[in-house]
PyMOL CGO cylinders between C-alpha atoms (Angstrom):
from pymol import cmd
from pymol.cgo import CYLINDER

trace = [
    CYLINDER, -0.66, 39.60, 80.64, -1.28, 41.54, 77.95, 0.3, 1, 1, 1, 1, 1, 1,
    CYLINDER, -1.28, 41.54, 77.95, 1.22, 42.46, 75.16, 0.3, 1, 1, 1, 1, 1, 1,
    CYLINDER, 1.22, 42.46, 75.16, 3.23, 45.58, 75.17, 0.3, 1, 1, 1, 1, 1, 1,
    CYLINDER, 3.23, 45.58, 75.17, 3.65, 46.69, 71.68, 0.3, 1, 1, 1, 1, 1, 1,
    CYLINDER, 3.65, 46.69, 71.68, 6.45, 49.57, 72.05, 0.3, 1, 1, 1, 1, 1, 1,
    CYLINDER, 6.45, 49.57, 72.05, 8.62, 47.24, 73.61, 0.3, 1, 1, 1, 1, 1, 1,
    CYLINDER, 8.62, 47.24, 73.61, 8.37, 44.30, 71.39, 0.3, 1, 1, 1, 1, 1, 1,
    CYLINDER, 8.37, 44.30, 71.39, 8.78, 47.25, 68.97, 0.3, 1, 1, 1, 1, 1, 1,
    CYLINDER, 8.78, 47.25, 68.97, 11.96, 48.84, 70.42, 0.3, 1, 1, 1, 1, 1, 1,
    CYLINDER, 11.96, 48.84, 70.42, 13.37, 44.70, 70.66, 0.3, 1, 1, 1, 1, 1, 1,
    CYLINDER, 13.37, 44.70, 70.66, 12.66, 44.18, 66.96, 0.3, 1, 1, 1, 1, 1, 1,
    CYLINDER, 12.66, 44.18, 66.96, 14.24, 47.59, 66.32, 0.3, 1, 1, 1, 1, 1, 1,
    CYLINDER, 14.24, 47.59, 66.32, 17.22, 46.45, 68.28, 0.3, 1, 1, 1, 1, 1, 1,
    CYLINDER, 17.22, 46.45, 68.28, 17.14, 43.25, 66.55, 0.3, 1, 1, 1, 1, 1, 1,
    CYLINDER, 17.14, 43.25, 66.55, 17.12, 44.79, 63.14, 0.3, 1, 1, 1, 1, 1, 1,
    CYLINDER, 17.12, 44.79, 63.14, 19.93, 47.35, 63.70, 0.3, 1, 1, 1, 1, 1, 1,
    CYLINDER, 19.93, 47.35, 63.70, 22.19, 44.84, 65.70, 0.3, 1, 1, 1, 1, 1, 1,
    CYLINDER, 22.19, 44.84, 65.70, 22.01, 42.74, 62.15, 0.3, 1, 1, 1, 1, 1, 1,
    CYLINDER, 22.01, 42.74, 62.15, 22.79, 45.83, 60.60, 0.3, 1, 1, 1, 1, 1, 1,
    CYLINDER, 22.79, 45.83, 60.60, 19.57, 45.97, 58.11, 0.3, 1, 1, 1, 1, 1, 1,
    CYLINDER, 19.57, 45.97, 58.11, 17.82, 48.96, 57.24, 0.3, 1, 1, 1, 1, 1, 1,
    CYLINDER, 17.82, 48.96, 57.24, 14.02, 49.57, 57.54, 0.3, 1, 1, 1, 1, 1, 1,
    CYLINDER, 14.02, 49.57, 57.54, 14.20, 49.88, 54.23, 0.3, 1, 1, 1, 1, 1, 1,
    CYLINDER, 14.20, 49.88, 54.23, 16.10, 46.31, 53.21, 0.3, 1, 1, 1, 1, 1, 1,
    CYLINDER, 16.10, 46.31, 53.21, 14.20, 44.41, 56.25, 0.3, 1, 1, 1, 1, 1, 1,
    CYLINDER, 14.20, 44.41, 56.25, 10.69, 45.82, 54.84, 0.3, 1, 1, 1, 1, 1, 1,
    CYLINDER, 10.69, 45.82, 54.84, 11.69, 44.71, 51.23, 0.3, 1, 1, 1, 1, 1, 1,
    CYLINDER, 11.69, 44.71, 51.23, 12.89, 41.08, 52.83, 0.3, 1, 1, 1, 1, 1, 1,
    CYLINDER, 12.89, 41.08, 52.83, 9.13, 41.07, 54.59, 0.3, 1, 1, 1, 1, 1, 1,
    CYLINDER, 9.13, 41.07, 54.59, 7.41, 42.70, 50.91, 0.3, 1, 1, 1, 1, 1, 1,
    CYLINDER, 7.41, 42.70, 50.91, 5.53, 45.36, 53.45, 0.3, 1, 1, 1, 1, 1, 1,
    CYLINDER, 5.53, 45.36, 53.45, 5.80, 48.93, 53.57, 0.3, 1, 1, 1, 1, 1, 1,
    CYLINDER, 5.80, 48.93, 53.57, 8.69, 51.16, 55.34, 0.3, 1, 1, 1, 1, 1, 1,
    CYLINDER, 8.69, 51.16, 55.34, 5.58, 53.08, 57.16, 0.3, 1, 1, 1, 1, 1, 1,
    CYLINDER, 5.58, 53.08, 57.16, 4.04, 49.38, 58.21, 0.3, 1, 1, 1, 1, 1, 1,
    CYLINDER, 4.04, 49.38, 58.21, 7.60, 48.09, 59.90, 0.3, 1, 1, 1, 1, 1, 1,
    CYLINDER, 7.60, 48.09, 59.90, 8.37, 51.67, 60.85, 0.3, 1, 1, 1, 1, 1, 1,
    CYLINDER, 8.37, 51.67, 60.85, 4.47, 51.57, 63.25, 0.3, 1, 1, 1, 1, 1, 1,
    CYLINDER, 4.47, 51.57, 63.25, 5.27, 48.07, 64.44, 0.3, 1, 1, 1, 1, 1, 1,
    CYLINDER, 5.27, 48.07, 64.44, 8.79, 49.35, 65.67, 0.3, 1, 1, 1, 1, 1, 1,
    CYLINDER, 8.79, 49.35, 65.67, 6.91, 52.07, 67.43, 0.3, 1, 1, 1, 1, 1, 1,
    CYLINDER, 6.91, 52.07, 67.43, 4.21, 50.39, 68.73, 0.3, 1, 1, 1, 1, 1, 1,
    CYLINDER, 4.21, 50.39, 68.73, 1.50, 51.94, 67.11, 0.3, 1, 1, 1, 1, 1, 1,
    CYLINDER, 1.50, 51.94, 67.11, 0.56, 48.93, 64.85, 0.3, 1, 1, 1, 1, 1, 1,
    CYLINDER, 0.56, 48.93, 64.85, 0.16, 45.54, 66.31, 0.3, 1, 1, 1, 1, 1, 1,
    CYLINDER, 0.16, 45.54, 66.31, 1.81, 42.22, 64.82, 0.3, 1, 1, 1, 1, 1, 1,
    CYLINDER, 1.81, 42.22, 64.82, 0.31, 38.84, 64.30, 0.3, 1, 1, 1, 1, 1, 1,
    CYLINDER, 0.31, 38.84, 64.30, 2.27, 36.18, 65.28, 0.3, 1, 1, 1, 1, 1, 1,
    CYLINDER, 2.27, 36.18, 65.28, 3.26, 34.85, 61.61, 0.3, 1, 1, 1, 1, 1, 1,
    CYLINDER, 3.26, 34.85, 61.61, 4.13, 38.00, 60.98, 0.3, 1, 1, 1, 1, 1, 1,
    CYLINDER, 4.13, 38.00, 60.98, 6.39, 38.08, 64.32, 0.3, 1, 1, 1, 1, 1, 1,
    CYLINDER, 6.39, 38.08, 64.32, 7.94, 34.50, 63.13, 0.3, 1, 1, 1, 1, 1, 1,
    CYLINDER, 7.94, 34.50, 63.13, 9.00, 35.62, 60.01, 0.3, 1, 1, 1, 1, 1, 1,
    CYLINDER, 9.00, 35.62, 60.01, 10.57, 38.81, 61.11, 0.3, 1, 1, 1, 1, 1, 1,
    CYLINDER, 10.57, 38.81, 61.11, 12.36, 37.13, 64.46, 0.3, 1, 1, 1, 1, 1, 1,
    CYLINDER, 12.36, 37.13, 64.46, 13.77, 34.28, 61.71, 0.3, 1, 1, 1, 1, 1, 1,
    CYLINDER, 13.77, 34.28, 61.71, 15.43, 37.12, 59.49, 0.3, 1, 1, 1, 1, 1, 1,
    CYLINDER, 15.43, 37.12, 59.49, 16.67, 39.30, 62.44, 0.3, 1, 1, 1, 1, 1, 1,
    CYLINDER, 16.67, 39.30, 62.44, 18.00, 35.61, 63.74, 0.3, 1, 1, 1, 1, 1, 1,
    CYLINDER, 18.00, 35.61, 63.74, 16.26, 35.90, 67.22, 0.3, 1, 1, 1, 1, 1, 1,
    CYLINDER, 16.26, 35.90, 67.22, 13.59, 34.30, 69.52, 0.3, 1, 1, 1, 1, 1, 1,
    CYLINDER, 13.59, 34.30, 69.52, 10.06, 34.96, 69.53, 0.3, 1, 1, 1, 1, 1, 1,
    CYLINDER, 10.06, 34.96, 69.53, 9.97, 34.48, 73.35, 0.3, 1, 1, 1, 1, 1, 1,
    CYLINDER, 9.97, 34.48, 73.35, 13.30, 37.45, 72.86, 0.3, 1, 1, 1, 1, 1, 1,
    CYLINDER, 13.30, 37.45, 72.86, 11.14, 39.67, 71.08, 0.3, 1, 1, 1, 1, 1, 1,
    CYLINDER, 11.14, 39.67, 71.08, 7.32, 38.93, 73.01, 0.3, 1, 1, 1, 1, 1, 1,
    CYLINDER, 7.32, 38.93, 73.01, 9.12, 38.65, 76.96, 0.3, 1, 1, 1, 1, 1, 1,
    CYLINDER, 9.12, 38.65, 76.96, 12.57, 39.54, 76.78, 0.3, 1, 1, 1, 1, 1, 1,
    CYLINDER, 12.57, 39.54, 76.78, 13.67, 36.24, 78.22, 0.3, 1, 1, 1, 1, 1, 1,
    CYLINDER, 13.67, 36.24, 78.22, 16.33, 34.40, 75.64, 0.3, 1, 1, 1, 1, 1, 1,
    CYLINDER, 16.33, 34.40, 75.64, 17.38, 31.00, 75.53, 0.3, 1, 1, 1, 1, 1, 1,
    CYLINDER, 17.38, 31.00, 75.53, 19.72, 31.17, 78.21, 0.3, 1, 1, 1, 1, 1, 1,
    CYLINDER, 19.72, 31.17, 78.21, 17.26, 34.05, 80.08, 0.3, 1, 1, 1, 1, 1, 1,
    CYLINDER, 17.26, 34.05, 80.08, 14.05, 34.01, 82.01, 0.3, 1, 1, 1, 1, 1, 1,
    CYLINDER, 14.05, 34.01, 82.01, 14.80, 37.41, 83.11, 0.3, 1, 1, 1, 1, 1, 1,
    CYLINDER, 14.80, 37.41, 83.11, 11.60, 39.96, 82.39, 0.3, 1, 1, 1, 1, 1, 1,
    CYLINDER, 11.60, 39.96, 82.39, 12.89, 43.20, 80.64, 0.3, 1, 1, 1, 1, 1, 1,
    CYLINDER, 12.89, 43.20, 80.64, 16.01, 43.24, 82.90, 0.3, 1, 1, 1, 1, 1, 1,
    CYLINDER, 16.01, 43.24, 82.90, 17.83, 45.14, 80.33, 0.3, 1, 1, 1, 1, 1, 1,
    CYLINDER, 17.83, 45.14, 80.33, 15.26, 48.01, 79.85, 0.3, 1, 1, 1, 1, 1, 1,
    CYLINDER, 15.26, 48.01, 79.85, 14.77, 48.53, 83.20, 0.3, 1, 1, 1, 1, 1, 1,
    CYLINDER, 14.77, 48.53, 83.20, 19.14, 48.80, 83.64, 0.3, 1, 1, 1, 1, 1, 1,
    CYLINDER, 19.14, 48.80, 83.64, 18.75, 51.33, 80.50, 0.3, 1, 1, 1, 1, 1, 1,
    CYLINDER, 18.75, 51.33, 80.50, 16.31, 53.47, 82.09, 0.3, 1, 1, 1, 1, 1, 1,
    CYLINDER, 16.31, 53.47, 82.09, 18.04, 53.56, 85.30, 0.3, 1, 1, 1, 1, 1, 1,
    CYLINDER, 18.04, 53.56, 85.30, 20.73, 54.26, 83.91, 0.3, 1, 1, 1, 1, 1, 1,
    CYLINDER, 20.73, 54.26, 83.91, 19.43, 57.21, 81.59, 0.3, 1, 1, 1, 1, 1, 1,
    CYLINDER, 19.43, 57.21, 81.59, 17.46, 58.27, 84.92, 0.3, 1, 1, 1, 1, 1, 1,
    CYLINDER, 17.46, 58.27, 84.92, 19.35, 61.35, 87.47, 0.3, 1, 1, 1, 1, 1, 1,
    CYLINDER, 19.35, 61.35, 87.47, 19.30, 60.15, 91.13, 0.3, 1, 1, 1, 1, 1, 1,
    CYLINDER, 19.30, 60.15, 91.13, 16.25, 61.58, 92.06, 0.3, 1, 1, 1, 1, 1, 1,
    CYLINDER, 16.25, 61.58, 92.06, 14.71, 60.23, 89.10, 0.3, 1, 1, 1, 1, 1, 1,
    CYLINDER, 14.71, 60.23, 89.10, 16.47, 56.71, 90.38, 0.3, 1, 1, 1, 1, 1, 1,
    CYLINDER, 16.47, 56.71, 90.38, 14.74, 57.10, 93.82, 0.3, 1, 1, 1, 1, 1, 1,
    CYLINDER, 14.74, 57.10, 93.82, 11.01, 57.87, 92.80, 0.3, 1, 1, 1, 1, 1, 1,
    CYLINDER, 11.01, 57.87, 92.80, 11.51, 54.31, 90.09, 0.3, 1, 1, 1, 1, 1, 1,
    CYLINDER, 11.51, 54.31, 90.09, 13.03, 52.39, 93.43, 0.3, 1, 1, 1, 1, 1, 1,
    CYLINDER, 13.03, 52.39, 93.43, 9.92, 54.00, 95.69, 0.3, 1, 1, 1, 1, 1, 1,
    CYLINDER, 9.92, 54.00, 95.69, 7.23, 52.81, 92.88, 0.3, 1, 1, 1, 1, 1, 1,
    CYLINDER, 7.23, 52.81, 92.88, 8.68, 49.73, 91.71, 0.3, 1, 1, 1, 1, 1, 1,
    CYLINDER, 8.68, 49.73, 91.71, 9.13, 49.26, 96.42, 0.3, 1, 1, 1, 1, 1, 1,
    CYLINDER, 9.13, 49.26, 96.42, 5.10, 50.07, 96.79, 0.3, 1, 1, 1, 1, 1, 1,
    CYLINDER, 5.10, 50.07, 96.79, 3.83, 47.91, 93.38, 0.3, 1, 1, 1, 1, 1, 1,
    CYLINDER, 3.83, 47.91, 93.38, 5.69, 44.56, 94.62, 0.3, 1, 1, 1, 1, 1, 1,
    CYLINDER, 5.69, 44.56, 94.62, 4.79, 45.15, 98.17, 0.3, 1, 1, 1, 1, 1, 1,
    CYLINDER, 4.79, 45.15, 98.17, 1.16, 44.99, 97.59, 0.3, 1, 1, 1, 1, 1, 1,
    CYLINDER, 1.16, 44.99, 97.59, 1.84, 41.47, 95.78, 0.3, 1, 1, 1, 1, 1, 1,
]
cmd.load_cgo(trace, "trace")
């Protein structure tokens, strides 16, 4: 499976502003750029996984949090981004993600 940068980007986001850090004190803690962190937590720039570690040990979560979404207690695959984006999503909008998400495990 290959790696899905904007979310692990959007969980170390999360992470960051859960612990109440800025990008700018978090960058400073890391010694790398505001415009480096600011691409990972968009996506656009990929992370190595020392890089990962030392970030996930500072934000005071889980690698496997961060790469899968599954935490300690967890081996649930994005289960809460798919509850935000139904939620954020108008019915009709909810019954095209149920008829995709019906046909994509069906031909499993």
């Amino acid at each position: 499976m290959a790696l899905d940068y904007a979310i692990i980007g959007e969980r170390l986001k999360k992470a960051r502003t859960d612990k109440k850090l800025t990008q700018e004190k978090l960058a400073e803690k890391l010694d790398v750029s505001i415009a480096f962190l600011s691409r990972i937590e968009r996506g656009s720039s990929h992370i190595n996984l020392k890089r990962l570690n030392e970030i996930c040990d500072i934000l005071g979560v889980t690698e496997g949090y961060i790469l899968n979404g599954a935490s300690n207690s967890s081996d649930v695959y994005l289960t809460s981004e798919f509850d935000k984006l139904l939620k954020a999503a108008n019915p009709k909008q909810q019954k095209l993600l149920y008829e995709i998400g019906k046909v994509i495990i069906e031909q499993e």
